[in-house]
PDB file of N, CA, C and O in Angstrom:
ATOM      1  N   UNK A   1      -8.912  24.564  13.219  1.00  0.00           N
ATOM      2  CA  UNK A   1      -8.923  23.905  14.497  1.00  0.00           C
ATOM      3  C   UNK A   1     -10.357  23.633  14.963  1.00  0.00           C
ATOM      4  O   UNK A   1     -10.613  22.558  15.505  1.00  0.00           O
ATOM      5  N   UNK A   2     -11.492  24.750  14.736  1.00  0.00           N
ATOM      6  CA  UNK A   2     -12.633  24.284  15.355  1.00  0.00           C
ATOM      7  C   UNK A   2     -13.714  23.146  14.547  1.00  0.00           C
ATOM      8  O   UNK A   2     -14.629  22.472  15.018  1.00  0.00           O
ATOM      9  N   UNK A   3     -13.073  23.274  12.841  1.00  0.00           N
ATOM     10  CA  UNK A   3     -13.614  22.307  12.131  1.00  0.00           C
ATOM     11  C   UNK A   3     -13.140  20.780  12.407  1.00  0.00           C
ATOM     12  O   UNK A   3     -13.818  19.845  11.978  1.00  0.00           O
ATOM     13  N   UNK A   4     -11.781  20.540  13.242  1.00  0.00           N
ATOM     14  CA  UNK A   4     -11.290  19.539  13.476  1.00  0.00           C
ATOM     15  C   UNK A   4     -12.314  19.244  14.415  1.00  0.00           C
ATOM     16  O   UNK A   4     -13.204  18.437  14.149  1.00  0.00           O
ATOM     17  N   UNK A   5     -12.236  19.905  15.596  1.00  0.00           N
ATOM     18  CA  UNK A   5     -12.859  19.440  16.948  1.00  0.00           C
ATOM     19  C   UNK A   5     -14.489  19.402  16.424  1.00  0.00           C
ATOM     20  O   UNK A   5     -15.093  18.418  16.851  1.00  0.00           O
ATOM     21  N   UNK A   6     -15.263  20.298  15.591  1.00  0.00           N
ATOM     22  CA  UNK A   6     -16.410  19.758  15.554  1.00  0.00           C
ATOM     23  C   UNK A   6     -16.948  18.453  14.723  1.00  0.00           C
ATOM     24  O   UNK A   6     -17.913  17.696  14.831  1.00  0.00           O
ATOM     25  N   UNK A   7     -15.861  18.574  13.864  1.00  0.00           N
ATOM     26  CA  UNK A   7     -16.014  17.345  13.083  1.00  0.00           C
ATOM     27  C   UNK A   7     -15.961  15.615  13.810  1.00  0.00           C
ATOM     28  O   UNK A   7     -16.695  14.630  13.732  1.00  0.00           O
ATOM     29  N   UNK A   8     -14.578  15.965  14.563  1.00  0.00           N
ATOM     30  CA  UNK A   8     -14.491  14.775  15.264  1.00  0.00           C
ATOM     31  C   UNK A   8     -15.228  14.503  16.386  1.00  0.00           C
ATOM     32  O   UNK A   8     -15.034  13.394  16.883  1.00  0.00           O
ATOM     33  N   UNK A   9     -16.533  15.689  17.255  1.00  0.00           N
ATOM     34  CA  UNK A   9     -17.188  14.817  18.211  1.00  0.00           C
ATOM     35  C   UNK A   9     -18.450  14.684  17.136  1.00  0.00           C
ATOM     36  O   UNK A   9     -19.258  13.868  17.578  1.00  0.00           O
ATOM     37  N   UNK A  10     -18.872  15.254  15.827  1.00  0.00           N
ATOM     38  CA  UNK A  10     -20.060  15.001  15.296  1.00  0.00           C
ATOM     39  C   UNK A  10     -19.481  13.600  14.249  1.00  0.00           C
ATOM     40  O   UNK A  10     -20.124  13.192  13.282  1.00  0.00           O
ATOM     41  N   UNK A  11     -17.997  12.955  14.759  1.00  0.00           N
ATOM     42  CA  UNK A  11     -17.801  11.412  13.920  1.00  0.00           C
ATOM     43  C   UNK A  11     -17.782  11.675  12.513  1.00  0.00           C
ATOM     44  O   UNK A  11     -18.031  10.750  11.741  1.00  0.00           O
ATOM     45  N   UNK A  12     -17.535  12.743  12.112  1.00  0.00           N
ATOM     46  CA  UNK A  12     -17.851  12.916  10.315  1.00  0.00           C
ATOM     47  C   UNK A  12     -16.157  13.082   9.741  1.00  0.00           C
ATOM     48  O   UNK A  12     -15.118  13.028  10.399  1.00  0.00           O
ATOM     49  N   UNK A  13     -16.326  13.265   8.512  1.00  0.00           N
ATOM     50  CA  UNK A  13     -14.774  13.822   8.321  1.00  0.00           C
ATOM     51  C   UNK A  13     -14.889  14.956   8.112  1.00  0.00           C
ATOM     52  O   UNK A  13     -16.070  15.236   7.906  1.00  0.00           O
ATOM     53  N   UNK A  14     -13.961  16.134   8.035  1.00  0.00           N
ATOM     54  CA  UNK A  14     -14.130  17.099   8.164  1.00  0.00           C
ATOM     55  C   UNK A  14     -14.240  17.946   6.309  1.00  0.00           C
ATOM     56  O   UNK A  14     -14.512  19.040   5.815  1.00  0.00           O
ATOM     57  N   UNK A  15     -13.971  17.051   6.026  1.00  0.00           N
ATOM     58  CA  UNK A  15     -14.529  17.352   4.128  1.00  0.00           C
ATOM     59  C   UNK A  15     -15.371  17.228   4.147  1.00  0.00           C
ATOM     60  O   UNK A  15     -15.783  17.725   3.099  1.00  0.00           O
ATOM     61  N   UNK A  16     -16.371  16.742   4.816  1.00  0.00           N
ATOM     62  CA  UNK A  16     -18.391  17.501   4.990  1.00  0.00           C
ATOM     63  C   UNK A  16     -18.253  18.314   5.055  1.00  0.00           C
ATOM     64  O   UNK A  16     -19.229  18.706   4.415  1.00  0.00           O
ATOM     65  N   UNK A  17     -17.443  19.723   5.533  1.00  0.00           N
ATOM     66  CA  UNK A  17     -17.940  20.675   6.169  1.00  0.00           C
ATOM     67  C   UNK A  17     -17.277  21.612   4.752  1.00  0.00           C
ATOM     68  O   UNK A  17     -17.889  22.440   4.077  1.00  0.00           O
ATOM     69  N   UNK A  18     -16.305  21.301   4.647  1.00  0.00           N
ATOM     70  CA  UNK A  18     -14.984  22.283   3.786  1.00  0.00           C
ATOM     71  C   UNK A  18     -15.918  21.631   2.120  1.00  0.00           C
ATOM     72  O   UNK A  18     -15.439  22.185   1.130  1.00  0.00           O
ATOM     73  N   UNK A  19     -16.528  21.097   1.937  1.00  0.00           N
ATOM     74  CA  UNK A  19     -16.983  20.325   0.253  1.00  0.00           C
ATOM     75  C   UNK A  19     -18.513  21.091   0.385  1.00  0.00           C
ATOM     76  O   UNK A  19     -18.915  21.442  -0.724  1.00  0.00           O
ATOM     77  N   UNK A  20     -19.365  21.394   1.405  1.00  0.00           N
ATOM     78  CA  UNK A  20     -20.600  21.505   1.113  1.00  0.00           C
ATOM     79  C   UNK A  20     -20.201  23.387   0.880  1.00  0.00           C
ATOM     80  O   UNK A  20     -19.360  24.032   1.506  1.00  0.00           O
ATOM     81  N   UNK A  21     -21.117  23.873  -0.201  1.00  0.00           N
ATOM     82  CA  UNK A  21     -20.993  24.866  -0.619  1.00  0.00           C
ATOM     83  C   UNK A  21     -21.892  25.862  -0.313  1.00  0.00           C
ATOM     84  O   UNK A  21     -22.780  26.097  -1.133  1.00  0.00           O
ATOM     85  N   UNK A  22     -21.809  26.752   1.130  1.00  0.00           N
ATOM     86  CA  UNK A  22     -22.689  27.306   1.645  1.00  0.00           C
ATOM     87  C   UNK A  22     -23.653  28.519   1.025  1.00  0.00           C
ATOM     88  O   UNK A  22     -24.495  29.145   1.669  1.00  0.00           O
ATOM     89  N   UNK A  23     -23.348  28.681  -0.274  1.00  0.00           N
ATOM     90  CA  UNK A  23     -24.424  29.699  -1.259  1.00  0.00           C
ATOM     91  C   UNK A  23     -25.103  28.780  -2.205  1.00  0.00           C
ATOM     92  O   UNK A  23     -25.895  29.193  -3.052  1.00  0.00           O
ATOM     93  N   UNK A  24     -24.745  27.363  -2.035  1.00  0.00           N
ATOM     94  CA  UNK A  24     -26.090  26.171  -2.105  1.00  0.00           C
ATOM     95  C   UNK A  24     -27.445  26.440  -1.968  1.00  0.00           C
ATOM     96  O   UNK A  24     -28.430  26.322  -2.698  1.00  0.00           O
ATOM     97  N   UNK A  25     -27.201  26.897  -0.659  1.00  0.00           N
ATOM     98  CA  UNK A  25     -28.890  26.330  -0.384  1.00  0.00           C
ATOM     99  C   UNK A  25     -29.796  25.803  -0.555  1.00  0.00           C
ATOM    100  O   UNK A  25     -30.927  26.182  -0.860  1.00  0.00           O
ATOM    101  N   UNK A  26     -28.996  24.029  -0.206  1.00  0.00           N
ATOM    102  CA  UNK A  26     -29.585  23.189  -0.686  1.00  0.00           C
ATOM    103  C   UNK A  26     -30.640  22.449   0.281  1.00  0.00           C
ATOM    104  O   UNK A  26     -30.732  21.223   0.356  1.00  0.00           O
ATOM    105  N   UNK A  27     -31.285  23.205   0.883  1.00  0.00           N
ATOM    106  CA  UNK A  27     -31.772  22.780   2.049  1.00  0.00           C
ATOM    107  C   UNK A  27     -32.784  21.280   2.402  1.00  0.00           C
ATOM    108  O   UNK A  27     -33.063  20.687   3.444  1.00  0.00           O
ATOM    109  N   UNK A  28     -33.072  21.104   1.179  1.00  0.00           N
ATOM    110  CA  UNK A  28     -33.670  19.757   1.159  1.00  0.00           C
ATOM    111  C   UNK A  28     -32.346  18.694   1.626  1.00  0.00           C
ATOM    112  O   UNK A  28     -32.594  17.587   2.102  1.00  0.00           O
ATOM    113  N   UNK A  29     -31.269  19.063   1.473  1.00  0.00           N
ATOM    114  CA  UNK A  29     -30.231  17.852   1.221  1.00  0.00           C
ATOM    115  C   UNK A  29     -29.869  17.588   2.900  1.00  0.00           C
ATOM    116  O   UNK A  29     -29.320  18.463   3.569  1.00  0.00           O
ATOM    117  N   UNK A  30     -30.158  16.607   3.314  1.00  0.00           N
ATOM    118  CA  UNK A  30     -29.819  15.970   4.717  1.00  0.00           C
ATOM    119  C   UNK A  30     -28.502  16.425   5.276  1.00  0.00           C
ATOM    120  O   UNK A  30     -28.305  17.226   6.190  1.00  0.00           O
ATOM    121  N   UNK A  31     -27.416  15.585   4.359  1.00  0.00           N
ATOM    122  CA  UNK A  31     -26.086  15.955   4.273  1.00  0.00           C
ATOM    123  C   UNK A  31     -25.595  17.600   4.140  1.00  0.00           C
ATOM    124  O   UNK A  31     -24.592  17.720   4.843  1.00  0.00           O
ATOM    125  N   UNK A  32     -25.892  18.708   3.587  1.00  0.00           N
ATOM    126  CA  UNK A  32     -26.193  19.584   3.486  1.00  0.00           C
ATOM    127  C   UNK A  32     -26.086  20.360   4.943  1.00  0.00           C
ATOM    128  O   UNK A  32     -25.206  20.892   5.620  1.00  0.00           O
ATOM    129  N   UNK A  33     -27.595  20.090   5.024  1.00  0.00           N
ATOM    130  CA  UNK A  33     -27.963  20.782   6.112  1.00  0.00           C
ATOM    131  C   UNK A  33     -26.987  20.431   7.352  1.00  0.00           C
ATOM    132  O   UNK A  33     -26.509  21.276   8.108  1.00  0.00           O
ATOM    133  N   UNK A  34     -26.813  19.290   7.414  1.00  0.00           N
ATOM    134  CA  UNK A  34     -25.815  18.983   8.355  1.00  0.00           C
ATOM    135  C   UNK A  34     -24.399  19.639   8.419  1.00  0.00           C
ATOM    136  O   UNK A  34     -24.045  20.063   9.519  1.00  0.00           O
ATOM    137  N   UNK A  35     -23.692  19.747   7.532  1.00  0.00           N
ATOM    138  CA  UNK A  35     -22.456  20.193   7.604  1.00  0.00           C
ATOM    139  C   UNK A  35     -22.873  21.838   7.499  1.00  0.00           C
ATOM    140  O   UNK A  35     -21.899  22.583   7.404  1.00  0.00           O
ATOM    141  N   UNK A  36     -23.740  22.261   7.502  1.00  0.00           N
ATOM    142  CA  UNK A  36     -24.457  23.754   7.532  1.00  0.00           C
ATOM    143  C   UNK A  36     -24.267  23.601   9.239  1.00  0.00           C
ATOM    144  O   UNK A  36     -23.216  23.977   9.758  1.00  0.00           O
ATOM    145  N   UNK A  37     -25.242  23.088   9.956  1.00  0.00           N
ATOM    146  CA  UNK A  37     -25.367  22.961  11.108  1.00  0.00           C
ATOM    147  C   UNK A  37     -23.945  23.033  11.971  1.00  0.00           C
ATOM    148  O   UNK A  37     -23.786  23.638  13.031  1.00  0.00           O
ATOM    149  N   UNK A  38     -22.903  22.221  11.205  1.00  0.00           N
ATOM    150  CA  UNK A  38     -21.339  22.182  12.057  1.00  0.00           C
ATOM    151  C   UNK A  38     -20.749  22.998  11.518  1.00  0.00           C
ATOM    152  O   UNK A  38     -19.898  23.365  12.328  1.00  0.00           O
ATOM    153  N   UNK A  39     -20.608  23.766  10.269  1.00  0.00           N
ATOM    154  CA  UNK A  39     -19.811  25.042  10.255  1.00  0.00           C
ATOM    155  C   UNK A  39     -20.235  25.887  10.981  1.00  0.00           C
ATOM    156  O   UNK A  39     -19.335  26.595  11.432  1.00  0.00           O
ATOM    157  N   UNK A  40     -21.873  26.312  11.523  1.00  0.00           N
ATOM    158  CA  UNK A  40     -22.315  27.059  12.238  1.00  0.00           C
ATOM    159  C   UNK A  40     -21.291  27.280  13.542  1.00  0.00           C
ATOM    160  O   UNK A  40     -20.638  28.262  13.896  1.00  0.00           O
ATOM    161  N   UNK A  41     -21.429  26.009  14.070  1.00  0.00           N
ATOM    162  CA  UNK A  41     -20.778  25.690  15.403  1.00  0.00           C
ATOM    163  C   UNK A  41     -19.519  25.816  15.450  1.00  0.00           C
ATOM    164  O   UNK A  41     -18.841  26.164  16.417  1.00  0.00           O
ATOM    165  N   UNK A  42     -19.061  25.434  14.031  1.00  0.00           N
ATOM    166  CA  UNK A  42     -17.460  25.810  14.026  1.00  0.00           C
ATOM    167  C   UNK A  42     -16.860  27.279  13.733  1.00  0.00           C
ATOM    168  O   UNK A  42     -15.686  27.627  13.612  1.00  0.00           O
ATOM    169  N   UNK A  43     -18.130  28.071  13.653  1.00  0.00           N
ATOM    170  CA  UNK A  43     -17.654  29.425  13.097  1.00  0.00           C
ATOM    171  C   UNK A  43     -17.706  30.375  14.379  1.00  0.00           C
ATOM    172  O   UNK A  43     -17.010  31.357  14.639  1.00  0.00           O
ATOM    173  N   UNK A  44     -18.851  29.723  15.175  1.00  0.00           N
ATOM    174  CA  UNK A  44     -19.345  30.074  16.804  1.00  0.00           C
ATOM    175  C   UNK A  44     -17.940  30.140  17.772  1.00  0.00           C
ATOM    176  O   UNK A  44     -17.507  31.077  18.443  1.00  0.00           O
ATOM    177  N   UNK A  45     -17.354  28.623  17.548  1.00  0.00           N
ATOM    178  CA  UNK A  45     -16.163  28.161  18.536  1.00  0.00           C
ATOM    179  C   UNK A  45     -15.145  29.341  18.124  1.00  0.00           C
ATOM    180  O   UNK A  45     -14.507  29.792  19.074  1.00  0.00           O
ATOM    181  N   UNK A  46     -14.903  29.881  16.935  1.00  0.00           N
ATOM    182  CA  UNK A  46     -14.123  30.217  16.657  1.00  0.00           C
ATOM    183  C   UNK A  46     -13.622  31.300  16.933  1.00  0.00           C
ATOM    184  O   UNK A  46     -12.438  31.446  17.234  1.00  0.00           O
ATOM    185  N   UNK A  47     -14.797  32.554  16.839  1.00  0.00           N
ATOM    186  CA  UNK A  47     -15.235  34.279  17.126  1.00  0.00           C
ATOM    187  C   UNK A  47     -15.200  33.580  18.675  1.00  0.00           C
ATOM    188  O   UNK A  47     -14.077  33.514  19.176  1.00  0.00           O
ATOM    189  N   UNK A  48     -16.168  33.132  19.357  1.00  0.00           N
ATOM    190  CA  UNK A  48     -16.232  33.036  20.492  1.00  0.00           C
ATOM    191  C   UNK A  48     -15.212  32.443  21.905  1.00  0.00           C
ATOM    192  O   UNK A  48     -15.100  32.851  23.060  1.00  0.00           O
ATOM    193  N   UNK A  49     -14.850  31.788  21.470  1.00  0.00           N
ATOM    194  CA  UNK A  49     -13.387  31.007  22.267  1.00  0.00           C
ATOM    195  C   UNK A  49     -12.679  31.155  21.692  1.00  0.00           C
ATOM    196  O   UNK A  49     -11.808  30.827  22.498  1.00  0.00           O
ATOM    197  N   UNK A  50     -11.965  31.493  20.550  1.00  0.00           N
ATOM    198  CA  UNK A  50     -11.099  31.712  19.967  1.00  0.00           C
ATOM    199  C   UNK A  50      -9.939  33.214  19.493  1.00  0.00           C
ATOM    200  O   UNK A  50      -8.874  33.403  18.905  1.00  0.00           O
ATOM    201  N   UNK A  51     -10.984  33.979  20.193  1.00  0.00           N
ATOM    202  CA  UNK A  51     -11.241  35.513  19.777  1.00  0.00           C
ATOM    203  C   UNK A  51     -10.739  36.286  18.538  1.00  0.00           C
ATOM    204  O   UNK A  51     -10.009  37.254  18.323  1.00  0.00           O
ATOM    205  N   UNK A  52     -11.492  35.381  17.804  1.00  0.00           N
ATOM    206  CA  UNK A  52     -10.853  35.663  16.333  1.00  0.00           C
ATOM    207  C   UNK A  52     -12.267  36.989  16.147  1.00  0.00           C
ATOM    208  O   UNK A  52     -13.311  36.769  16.762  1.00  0.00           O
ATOM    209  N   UNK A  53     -12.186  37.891  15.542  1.00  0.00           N
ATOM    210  CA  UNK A  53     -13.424  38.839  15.471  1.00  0.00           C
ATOM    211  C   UNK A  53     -14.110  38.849  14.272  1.00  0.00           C
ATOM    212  O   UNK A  53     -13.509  38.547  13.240  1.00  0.00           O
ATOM    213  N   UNK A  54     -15.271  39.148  14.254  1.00  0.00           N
ATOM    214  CA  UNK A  54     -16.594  38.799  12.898  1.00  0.00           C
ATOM    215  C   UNK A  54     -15.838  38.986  12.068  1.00  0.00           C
ATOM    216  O   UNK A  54     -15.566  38.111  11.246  1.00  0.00           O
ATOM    217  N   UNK A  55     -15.150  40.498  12.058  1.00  0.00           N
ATOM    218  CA  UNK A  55     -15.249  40.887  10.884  1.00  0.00           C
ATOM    219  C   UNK A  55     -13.931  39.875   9.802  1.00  0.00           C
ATOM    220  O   UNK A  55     -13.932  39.594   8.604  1.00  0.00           O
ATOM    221  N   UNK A  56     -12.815  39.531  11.062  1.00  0.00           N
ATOM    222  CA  UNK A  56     -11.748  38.932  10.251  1.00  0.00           C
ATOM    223  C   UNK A  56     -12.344  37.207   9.935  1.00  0.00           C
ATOM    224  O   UNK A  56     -12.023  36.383   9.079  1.00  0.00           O
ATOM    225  N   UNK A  57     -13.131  37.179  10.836  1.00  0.00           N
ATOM    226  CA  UNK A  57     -13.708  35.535  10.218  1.00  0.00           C
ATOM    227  C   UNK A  57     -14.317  35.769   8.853  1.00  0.00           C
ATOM    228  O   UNK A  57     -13.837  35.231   7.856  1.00  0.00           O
ATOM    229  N   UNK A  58     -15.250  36.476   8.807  1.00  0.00           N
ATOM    230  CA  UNK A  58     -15.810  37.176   7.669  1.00  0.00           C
ATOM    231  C   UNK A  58     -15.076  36.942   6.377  1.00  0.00           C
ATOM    232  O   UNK A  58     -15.321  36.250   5.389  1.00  0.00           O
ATOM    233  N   UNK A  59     -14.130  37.720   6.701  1.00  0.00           N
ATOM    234  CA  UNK A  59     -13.007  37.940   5.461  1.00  0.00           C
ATOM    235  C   UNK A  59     -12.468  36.765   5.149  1.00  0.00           C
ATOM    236  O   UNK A  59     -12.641  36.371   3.996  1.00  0.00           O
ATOM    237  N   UNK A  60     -11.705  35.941   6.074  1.00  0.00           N
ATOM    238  CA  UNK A  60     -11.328  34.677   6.006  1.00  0.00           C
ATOM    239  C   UNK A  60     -12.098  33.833   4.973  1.00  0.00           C
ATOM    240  O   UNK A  60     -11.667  33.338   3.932  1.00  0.00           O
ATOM    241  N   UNK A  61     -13.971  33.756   5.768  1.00  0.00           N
ATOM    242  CA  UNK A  61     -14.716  33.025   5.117  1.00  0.00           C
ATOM    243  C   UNK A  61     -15.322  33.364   3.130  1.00  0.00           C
ATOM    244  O   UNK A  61     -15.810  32.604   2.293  1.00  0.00           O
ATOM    245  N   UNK A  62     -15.014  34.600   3.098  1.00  0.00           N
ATOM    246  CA  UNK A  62     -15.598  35.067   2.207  1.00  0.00           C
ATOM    247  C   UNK A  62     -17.141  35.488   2.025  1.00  0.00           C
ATOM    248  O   UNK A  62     -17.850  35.523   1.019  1.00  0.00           O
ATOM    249  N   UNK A  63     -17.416  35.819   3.485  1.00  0.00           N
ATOM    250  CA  UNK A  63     -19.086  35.897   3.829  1.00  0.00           C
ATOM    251  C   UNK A  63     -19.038  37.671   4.222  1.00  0.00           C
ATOM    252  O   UNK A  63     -18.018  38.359   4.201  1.00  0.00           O
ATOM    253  N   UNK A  64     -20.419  38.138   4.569  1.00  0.00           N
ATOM    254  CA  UNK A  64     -20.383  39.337   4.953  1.00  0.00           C
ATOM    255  C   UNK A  64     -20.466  38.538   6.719  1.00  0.00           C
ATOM    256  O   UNK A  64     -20.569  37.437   7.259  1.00  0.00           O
ATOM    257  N   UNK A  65     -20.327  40.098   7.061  1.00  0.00           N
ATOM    258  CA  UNK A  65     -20.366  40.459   8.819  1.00  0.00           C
ATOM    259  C   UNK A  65     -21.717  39.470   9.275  1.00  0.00           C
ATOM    260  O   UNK A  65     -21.715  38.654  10.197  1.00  0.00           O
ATOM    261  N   UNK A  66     -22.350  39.647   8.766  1.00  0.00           N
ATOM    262  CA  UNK A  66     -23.911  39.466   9.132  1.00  0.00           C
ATOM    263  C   UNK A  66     -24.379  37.820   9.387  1.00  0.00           C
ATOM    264  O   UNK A  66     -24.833  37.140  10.307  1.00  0.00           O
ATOM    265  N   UNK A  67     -23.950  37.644   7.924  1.00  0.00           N
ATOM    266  CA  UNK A  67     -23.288  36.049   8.114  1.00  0.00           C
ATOM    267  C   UNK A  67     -22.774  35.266   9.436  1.00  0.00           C
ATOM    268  O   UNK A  67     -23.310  34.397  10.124  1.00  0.00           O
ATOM    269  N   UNK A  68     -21.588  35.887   9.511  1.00  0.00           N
ATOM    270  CA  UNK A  68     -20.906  35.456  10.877  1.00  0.00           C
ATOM    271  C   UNK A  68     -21.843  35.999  12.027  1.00  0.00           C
ATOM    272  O   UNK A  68     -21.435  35.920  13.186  1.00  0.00           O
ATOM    273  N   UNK A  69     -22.696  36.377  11.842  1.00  0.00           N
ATOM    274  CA  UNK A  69     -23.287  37.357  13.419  1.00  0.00           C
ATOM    275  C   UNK A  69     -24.153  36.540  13.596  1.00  0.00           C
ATOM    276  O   UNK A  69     -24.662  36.405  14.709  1.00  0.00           O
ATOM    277  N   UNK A  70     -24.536  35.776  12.496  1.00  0.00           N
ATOM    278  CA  UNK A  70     -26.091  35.171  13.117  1.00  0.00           C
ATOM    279  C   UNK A  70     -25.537  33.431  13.476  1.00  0.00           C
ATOM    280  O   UNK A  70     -26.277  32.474  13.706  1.00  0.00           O
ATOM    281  N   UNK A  71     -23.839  33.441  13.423  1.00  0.00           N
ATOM    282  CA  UNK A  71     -23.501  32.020  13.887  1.00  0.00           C
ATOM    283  C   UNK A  71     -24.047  31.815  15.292  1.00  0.00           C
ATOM    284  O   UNK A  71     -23.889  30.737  15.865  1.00  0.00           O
TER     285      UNK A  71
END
């Protein structure tokens, strides 16, 4: 849900976000960095308005705690 809503006010499709492969670190890549930038926000909306908690986003995402903490 929050990849929908960030996707659709940042006009992108939301397979930018779900295709870019965040242990990339491809940071030169424009595109990249960008859908880096909106999962951020979509991981933010999510723990935060959503009250989903780090640790189960975490798990969800396949990231550690820490990961999600510094969304």
């Amino acid at each position: 849900m929050a990849v929908a809503l960030v996707t659709h006010k940042a006009n992108v499709q939301p397979g930018i976000i779900l295709s870019a492969d965040p242990s990339n670190w491809a940071t030169a890549d424009e595109q990249w960095m960008r859908a880096t930038r909106l999962r951020r926000l979509a991981i933010y909306i999510t723990v935060t308005y959503l009250d989903i908690s780090q640790a189960d986003m975490a798990r969800a995402l396949g990231v550690s705690k820490a990961t999600v903490s510094l969304c």
